[in-house]
ZAMARNU-577981 format. One record per residue (C-alpha): residue in one letter; residue number from 1; x, y, z. Coordinates in nm, 4 decimals. Layout:
! ZAMARNU-577981
> rest_nr_x_y_z
> A_NUM_X_Y_Z $
...
***
This chain:
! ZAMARNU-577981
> rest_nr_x_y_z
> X_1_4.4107_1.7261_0.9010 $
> X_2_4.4953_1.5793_1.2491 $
> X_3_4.3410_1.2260_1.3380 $
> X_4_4.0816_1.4329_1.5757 $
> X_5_3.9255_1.6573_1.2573 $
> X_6_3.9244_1.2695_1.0812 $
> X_7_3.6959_1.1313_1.3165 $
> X_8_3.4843_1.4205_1.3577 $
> X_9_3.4535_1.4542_0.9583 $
> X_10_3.3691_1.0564_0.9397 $
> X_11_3.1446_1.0616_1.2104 $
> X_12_2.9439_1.3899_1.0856 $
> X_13_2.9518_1.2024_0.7089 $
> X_14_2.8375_0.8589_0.8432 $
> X_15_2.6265_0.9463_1.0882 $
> X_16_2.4553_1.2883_0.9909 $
> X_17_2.1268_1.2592_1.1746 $
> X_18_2.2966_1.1676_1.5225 $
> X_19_2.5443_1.4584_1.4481 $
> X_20_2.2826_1.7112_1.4124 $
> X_21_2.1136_1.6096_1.7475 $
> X_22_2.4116_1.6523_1.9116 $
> X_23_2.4400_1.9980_1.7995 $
> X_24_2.0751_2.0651_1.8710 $
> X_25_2.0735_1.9288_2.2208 $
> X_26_2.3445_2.1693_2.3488 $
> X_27_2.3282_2.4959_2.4130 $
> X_28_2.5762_2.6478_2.2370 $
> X_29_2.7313_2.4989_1.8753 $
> X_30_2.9974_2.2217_1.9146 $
> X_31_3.4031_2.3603_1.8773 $
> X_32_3.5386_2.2109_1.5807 $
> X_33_3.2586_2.2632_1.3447 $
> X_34_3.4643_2.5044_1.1287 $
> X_35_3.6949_2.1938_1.0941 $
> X_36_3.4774_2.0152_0.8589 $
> X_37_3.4959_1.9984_0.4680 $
> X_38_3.1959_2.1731_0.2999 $
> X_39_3.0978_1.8481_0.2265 $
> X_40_3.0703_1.7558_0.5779 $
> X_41_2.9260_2.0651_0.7031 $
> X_42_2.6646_1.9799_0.3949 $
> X_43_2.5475_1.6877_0.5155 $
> X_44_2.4650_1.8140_0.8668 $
> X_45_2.2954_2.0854_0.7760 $
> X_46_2.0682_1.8412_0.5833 $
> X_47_1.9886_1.7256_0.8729 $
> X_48_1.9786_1.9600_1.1142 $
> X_49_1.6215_2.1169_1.2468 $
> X_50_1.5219_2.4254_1.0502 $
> X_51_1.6076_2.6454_1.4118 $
> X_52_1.9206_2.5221_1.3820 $
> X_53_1.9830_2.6493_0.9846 $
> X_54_2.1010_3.0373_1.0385 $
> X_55_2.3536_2.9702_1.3521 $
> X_56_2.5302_2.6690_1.2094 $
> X_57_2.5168_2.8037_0.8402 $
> X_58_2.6855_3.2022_0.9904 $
> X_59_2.9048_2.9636_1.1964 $
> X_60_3.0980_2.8520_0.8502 $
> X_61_3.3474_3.0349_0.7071 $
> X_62_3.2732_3.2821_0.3888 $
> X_63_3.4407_3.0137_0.1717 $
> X_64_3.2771_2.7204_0.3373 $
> X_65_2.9126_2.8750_0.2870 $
> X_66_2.9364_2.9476_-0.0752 $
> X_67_3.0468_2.5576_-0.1008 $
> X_68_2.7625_2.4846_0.1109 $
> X_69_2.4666_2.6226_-0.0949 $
> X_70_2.6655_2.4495_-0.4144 $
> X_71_2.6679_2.1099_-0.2469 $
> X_72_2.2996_2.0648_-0.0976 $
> X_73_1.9545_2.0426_-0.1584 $
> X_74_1.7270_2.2716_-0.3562 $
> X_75_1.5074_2.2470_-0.0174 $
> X_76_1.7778_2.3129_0.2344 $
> X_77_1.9027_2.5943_0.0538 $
> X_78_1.6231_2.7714_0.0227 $
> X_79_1.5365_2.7253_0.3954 $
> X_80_1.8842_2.8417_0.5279 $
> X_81_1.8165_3.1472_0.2864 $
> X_82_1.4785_3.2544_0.4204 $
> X_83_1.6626_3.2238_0.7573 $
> X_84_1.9021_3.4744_0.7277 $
> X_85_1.8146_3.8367_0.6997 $
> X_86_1.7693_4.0443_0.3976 $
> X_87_2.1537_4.1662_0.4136 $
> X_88_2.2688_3.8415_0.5311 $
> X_89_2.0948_3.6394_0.2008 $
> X_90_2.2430_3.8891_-0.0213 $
> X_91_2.5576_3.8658_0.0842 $
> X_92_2.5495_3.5356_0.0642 $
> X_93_2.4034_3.5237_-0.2961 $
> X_94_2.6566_3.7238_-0.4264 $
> X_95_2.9517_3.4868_-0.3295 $
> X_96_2.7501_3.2044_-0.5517 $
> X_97_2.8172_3.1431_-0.9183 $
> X_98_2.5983_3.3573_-1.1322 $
> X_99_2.3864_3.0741_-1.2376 $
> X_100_2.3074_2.9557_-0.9324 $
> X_101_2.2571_3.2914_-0.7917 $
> X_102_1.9597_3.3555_-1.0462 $
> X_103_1.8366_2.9803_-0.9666 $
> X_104_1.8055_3.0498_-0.6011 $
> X_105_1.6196_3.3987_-0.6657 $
> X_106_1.3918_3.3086_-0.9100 $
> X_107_1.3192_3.0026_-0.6856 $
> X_108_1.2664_3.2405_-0.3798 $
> X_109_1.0091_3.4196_-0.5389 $
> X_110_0.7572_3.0579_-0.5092 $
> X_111_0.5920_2.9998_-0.2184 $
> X_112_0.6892_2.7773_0.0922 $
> X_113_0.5983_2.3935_0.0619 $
> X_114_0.5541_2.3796_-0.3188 $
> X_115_0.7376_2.1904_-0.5657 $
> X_116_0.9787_2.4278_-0.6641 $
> X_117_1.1130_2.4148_-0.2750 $
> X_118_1.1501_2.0592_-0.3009 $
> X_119_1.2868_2.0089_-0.6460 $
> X_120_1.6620_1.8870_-0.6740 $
> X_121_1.8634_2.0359_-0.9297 $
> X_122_1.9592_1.8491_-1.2309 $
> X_123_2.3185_1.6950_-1.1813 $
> X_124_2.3189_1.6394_-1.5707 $
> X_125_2.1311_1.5991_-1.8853 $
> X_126_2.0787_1.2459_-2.0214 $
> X_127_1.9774_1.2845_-2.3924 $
> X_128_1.7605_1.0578_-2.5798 $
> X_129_2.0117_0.9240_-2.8758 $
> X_130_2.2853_0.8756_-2.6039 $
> X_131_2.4032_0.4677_-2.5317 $
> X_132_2.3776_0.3265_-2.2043 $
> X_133_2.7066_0.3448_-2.2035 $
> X_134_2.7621_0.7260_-2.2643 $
> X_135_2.5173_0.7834_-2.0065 $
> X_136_2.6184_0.5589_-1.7078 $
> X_137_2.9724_0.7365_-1.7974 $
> X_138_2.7605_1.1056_-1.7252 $
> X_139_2.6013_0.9928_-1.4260 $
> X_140_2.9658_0.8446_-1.2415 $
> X_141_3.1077_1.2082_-1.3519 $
> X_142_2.8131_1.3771_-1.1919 $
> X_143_2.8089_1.1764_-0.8328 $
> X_144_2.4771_1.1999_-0.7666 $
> X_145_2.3316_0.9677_-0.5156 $
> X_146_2.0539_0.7983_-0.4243 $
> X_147_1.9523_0.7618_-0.7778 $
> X_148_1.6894_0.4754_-0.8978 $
> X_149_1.5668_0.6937_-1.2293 $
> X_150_1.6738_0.8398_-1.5001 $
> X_151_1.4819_1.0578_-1.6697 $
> X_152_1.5453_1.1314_-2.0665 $
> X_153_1.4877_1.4166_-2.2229 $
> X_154_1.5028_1.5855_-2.5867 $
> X_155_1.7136_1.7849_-2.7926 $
> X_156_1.5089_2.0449_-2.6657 $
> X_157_1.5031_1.9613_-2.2926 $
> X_158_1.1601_1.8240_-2.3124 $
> X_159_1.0788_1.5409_-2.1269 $
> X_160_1.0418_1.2181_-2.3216 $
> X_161_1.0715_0.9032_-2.0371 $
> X_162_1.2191_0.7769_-1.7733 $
> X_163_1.5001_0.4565_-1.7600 $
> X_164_1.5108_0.2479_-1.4732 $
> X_165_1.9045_0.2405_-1.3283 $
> X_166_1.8624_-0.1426_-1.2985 $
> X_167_1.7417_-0.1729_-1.6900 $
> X_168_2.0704_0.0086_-1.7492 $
> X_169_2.2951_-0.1920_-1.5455 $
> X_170_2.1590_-0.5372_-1.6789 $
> X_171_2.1687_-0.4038_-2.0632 $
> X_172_2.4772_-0.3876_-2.3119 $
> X_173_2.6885_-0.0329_-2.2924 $
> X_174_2.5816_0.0473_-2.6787 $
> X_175_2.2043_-0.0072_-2.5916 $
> X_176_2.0659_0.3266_-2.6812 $
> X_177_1.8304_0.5106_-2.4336 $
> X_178_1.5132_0.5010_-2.6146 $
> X_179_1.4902_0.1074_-2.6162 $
> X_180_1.4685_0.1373_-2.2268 $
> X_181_1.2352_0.4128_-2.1773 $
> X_182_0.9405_0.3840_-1.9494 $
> X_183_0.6420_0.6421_-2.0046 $
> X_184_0.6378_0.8798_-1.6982 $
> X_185_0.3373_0.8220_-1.4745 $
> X_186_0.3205_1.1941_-1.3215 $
> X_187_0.5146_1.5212_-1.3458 $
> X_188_0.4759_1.8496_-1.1071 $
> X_189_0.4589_2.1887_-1.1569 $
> X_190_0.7121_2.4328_-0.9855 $
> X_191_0.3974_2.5771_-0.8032 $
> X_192_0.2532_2.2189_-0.7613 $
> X_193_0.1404_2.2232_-0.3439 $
> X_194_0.2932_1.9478_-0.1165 $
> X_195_-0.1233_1.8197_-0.1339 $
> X_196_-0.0609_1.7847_-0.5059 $
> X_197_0.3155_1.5970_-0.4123 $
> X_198_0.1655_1.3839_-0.1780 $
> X_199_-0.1687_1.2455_-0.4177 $
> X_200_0.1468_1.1974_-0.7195 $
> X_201_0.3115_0.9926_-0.5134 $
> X_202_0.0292_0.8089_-0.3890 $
> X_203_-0.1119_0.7458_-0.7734 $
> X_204_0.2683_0.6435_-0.9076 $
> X_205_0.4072_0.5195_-0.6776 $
> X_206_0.7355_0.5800_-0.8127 $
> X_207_1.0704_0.7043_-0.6373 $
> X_208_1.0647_1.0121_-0.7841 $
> X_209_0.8835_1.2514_-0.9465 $
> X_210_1.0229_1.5295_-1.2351 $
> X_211_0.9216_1.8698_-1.2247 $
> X_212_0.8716_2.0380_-1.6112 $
> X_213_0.7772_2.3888_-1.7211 $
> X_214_0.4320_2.4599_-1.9039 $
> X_215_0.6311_2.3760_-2.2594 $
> X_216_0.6791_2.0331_-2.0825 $
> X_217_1.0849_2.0922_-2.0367 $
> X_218_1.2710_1.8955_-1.7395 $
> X_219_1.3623_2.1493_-1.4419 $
> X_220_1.4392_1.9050_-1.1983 $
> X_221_1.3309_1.6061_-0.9599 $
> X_222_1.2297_1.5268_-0.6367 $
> X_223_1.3201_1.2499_-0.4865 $
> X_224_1.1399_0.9865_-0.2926 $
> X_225_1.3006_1.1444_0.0519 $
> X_226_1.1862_1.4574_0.0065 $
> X_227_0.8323_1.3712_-0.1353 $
> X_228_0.8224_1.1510_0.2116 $
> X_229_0.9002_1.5194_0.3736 $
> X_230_0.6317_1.6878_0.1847 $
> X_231_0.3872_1.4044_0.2977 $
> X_232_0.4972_1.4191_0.6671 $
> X_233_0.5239_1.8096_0.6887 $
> X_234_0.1773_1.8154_0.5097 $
> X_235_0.0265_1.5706_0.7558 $
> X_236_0.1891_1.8046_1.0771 $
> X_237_0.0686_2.1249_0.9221 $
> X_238_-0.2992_1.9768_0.8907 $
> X_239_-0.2356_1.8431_1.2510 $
> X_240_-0.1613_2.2257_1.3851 $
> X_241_-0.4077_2.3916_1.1743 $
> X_242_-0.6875_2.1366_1.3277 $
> X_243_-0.6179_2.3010_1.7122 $
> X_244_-0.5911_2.6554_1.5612 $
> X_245_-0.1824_2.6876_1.5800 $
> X_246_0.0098_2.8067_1.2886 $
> X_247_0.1347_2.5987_1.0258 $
> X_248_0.4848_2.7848_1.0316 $
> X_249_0.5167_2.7111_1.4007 $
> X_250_0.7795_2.4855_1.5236 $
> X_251_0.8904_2.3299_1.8744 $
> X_252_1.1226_2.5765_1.9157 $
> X_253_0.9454_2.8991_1.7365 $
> X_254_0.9712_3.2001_1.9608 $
> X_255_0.7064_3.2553_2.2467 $
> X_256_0.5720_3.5574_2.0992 $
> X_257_0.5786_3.4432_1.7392 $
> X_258_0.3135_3.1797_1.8993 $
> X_259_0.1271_3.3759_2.0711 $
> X_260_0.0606_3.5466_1.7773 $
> X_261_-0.0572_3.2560_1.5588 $
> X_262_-0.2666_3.0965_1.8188 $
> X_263_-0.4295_3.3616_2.0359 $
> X_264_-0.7044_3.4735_1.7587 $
> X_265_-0.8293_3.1478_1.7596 $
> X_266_-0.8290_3.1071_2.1318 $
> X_267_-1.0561_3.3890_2.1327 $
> X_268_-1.2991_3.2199_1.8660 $
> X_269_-1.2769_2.9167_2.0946 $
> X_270_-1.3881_3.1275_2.3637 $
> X_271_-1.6511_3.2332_2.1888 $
> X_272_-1.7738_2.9368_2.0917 $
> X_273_-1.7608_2.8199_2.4427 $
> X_274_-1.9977_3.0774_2.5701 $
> X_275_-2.2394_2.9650_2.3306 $
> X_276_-2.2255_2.6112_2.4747 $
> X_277_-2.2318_2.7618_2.8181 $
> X_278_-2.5652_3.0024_2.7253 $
> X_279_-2.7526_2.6801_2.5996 $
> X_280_-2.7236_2.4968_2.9386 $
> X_281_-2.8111_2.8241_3.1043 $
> X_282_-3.1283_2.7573_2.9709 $
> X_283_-3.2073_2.4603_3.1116 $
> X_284_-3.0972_2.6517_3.4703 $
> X_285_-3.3948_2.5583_3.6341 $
> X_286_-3.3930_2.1902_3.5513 $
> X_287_-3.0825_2.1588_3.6311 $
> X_288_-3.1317_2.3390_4.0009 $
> X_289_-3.4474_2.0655_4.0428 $
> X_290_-3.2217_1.7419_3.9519 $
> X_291_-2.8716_1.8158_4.0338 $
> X_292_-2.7646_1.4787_3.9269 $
> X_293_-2.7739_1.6107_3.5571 $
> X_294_-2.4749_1.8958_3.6102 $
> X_295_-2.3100_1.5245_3.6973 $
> X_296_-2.3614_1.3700_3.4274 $
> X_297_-2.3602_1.6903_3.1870 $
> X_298_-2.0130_1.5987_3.0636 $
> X_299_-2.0340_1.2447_3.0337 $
> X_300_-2.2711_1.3319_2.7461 $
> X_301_-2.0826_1.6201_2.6200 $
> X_302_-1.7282_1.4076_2.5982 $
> X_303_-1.8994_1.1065_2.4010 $
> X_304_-2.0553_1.2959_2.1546 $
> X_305_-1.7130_1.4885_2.1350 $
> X_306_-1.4813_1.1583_2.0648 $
> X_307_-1.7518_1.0668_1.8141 $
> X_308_-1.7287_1.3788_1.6204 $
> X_309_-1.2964_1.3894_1.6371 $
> X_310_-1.3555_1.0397_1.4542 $
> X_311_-1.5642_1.1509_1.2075 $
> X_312_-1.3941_1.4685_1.1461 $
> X_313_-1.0781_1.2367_1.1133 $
> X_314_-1.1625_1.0044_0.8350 $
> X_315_-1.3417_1.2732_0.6577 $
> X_316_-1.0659_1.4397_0.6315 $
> X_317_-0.8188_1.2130_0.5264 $
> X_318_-1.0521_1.0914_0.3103 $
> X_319_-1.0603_1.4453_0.1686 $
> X_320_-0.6853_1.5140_0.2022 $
> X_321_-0.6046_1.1423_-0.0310 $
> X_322_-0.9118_1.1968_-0.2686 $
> X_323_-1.0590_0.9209_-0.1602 $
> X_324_-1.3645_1.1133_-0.1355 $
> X_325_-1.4887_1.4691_-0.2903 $
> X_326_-1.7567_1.6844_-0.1764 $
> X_327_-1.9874_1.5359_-0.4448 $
> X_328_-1.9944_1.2255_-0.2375 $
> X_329_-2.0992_1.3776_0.0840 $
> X_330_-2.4578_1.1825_0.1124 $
> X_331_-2.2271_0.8611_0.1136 $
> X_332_-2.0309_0.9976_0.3777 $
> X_333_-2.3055_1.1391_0.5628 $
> X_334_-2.4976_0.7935_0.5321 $
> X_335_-2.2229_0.6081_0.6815 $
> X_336_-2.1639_0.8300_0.9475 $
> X_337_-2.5441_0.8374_1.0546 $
> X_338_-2.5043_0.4559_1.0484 $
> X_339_-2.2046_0.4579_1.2524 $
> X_340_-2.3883_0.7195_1.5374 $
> X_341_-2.6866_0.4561_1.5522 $
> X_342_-2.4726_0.1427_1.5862 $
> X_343_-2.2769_0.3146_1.8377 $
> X_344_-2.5062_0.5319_1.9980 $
> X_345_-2.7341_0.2463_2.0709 $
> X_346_-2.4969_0.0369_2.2425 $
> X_347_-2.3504_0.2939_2.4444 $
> X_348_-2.6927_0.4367_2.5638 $
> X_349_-2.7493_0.1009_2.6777 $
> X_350_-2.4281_0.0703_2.8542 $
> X_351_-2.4291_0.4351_3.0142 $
> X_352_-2.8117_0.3792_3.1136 $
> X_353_-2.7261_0.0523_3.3013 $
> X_354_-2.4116_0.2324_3.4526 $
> X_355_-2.6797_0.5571_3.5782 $
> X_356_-2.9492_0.3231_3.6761 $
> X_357_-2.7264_0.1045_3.9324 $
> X_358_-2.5704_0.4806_4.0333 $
> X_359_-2.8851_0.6443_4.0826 $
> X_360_-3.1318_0.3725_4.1465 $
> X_361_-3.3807_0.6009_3.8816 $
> X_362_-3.5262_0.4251_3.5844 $
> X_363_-3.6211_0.7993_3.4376 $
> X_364_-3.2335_0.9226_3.4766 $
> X_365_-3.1236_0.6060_3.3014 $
> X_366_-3.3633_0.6530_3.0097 $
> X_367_-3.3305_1.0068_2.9980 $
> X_368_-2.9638_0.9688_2.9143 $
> X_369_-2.9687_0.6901_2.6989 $
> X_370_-3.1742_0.8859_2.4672 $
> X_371_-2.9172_1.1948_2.4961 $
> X_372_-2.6607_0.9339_2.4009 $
> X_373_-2.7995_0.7884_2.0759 $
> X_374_-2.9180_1.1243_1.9952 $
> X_375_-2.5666_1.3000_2.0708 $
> X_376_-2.3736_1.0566_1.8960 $
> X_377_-2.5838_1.1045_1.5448 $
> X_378_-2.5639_1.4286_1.5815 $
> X_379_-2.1322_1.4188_1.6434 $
> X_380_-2.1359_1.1470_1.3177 $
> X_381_-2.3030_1.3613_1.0919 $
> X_382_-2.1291_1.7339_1.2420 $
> X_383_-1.8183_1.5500_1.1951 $
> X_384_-1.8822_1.4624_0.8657 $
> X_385_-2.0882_1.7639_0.6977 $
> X_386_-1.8214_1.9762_0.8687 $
> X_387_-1.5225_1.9201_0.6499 $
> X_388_-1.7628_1.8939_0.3537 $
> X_389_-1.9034_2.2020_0.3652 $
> X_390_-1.5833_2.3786_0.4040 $
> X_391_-1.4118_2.2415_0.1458 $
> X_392_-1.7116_2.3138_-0.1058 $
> X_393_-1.6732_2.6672_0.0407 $
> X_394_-1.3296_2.7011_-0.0971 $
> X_395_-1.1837_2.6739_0.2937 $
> X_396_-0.9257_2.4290_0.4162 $
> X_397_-1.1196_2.2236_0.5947 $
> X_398_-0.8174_2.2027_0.8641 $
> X_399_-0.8153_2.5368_0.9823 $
> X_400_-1.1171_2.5299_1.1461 $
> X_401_-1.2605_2.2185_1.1434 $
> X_402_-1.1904_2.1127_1.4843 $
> X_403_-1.3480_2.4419_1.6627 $
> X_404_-1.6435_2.4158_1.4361 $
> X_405_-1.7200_2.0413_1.5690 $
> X_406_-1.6591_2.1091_1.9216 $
> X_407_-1.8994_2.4043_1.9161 $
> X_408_-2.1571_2.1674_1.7363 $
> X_409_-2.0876_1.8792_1.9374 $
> X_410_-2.0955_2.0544_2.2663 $
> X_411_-2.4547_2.2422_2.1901 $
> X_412_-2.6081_1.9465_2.0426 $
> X_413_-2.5191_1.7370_2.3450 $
> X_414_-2.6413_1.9549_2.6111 $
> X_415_-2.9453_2.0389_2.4063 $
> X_416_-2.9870_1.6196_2.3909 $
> X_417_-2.9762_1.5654_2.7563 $
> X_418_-3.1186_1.8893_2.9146 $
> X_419_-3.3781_1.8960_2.6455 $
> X_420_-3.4607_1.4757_2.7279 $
> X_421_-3.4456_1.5441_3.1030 $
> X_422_-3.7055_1.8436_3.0462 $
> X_423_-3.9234_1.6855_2.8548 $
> X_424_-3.9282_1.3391_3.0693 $
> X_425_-3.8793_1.5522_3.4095 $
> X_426_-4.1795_1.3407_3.5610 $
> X_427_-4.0163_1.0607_3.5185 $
> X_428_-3.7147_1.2019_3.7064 $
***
């Protein structure tokens, strides 16, 4: 290996992240990359952006790629495999040791962003009447990293505790297993959703998490850095699913694949938005009287809007941490209705003030200070009733959520202020 492939292979081993954004930022792959150890190519491909998988994986030699899906993650496995096409994966499955082979199929059959994606595979067995010794001596022959936990199981593979590495360290090498064990404070399912990741992590608080069969026997682990992927990729997917885009669409996806995912909602949204429109169509003739209302039409509109995204928010992150359940929704609701008066109040006030200096008309400036309180109760309570109701339905409350709320906010505004204004149009 000349000095050149030695710096490239320390720098892509050091420095994997940085490595893999130089390879994503150009537009073509780096020269050299078929240079690397499988151990180096391994650890940028665990960092490399899932569009970047497939080209850098096929760029590896036959040799290098069956060391490759030896070497890594569970996780990034199974995501360069669903890359590649149906001739491409089995080609590449049939290179890998028959074991692993039937690993990677049976775990190909579970769907994306459960456990069983995110579950590391067992590096070795640490048995219950084994010394600290004995099994310290396992895990240096093993060379897994990162490791904070141990977790102990039976004769028969069943899980029985978990040993805390520093325990270990700081106890005598004949100390047997089972005077160290901890009781484990959560275990996953191979079918367990990244939701059900996430609220295990939250409640142990530990660094990792096993994953056991229904007869209770160890499969595997996941670790603290991927549960922190399951909670960020669950937190992005609710993000996209709030605006009606995909939650398998990345930066990068292709146009079309897009297009696909988002336009059926744009079409609801369009929907929905003629329905706002037909409301203040029936107010046309107030509106032609006092033309200063189209004016302040969206100022009413917007507020109630804002209101209703915060709402919608903390409802559903209260939701999403089980915080709250649907059985709780008059607390919610309460709070929310609360909230709208506080705030309502004090920006009806501080809008009519701002109209009445504008317009130099007492009725304008009362007329929208009553649309205001009354548009931001409305926006509280849509925003929290919304999520509710959906999730009591059996729906995730973050696919359509967001378009629900803006229809509700948008009507119930312009009903507010067109409805005030004909009502008080004396005043006017």
């Amino acid at each position: 290996m000349t000095l050149h492939d030695q710096l490239r292979e320390y720098y892509v081993r050091e420095f994997p992240a940085e490595a893999a954004r130089v390879v994503e930022r150009g537009p073509d792959l780096p020269d050299g990359l078929t240079q690397l150890s499988a151990e180096g190519y391994t650890r940028l491909l665990e960092y490399a952006g899932p569009g970047q998988l497939k080209p850098l994986f096929l760029s590896a030699e036959p040799e290098q790629r069956r060391r490759i899906l030896q070497l890594t993650s569970i996780r990034t496995a199974l995501l360069i495999l669903r890359a590649l096409s149906p001739e491409e994966r089995e080609a590449a499955l049939e290179d890998l040791p028959g074991g692993i082979r039937t690993e990677y199929r049976e775990l190909l059959e579970f769907p994306e962003r459960t456990a069983g994606r995110y579950m590391d595979r067992l590096l070795a067995r640490f048995r219950s009447e084994q010394t600290v010794g004995e099994a310290l001596a396992e895990l240096r022959a093993s060379k897994a990293q990162r490791v904070r936990s141990l977790y102990v199981v039976s004769d028969t593979d069943e899980l029985e505790g978990r040993v805390d590495l520093q325990d270990m360290a700081l106890a005598e090498p004949e100390t047997p297993m089972t005077e160290l064990l901890y009781p484990v404070e959560a275990v996953a399912h191979l079918n367990s959703t990244e939701e059900d990741l996430v609220a295990l992590f939250d409640e142990s608080r530990s660094d990792s998490i096993p994953v056991v069969d229904q007869a209770g026997k160890l499969l595997g682990i996941i670790r603290y850095a991927n549960l922190f992927q399951a909670a960020e990729q669950a937190a992005t997917v609710g993000i996209q699913r709030m605006v009606g885009a995909s939650a398998d669409e990345r930066a990068l996806s292709p146009p079309l694949f897009a297009v696909k995912r988002r336009l059926v909602w744009l079409h609801i949204n369009l929907l929905t938005a003629f329905l706002a429109a037909s409301v203040v169509g029936l107010f046309e003739s107030t509106i032609a009287q006092f033309t200063a209302l189209a004016i302040l039409l969206p100022v009413v509109a917007g507020q109630s809007g804002n209101a209703g995204s915060q709402a919608l928010a903390v409802t559903m992150r209260g939701l999403a941490l089980k915080e709250v359940s649907t059985l709780q929704w008059r607390a919610v609701l309460t709070k929310e209705v609360q909230i709208g008066v506080i705030n309502g109040t004090a920006l009806a006030i501080t809008c009519g003030l701002g109209v009445w200096v504008w317009s130099q008309s007492a009725g304008l400036a009362l007329v929208i200070a009553i649309a205001m309180l009354t548009a931001m109760v409305m926006a509280g309570i849509s925003g929290a009733l919304v999520p509710m109701v959906l999730s009591r339905l059996g729906q995730d409350p973050a696919t359509a959520s967001s378009i629900i709320l803006t229809t509700v906010t948008d009507v119930t505004g312009f009903l507010a202020f067109l409805g005030t204004a004909t009502l008080l149009a004396s005043l006017l």
